[in-house]
MARZA-679436 format. One record per residue (C-alpha): residue in three letters; z, y, x. Coordinates in steps of 0.05 Angstrom, whole numbers, plus 32768, in hexadecimal, padded with zeros to 4 digits. Example, Ala and Ser with C-alpha at 12.3 -4.5 7.8 and 13.67 -1.06 7.14 Angstrom:
residues 2
resn, w, v, u
ALA, 809C, 7FA6, 80F6
SER, 808F, 7FEB, 8111
//
This chain:
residues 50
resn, w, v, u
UNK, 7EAA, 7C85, 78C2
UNK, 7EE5, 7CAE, 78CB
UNK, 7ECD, 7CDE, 7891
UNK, 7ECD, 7C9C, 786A
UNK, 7F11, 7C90, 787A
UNK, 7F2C, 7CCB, 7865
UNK, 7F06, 7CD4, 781F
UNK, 7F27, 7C8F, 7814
UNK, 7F66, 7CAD, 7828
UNK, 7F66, 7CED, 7805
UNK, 7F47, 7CBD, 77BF
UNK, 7F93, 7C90, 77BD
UNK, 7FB6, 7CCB, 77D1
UNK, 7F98, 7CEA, 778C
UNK, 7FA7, 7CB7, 7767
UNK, 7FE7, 7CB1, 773E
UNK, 8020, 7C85, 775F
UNK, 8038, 7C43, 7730
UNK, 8074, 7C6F, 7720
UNK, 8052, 7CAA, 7705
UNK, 801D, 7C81, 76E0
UNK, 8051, 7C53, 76C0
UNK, 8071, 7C93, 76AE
UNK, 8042, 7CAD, 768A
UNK, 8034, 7C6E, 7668
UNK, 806E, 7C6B, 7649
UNK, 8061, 7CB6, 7633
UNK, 8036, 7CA4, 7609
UNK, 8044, 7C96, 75B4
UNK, 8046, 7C55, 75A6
UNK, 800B, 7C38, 757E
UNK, 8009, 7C10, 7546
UNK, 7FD3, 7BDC, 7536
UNK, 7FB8, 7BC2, 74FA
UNK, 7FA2, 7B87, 7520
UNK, 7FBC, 7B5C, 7561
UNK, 7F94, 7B73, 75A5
UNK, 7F8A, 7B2E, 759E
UNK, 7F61, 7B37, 755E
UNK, 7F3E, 7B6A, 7572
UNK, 7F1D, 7B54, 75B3
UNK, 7F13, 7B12, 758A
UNK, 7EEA, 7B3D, 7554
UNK, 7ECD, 7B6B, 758E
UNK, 7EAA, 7B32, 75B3
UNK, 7E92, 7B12, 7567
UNK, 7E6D, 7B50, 755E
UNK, 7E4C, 7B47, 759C
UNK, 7E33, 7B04, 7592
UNK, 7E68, 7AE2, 75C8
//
């Protein structure tokens, strides 16, 4: 078990803190859409029969 423990440790130590990962979120380019996300889940789930 303690093995366990400390590949769970070692897997959120890897991961980005909510600092760094909003940080690089807002390093991204801003997209723009032809559509609202709105719109395009709503035509996303019509072509899937839903």
């Amino acid at each position: 078990m303690s093995l366990f423990v400390l590949r769970e440790i070692e897997r959120a130590l890897s991961r980005p803190s909510r600092r760094e990962l909003i940080e690089t979120i807002r390093g991204q380019p801003e997209v723009e859409l032809d559509l609202s996300p709105a719109q395009i889940l709503r035509e996303e789930r019509n072509a899937r029969g839903r």
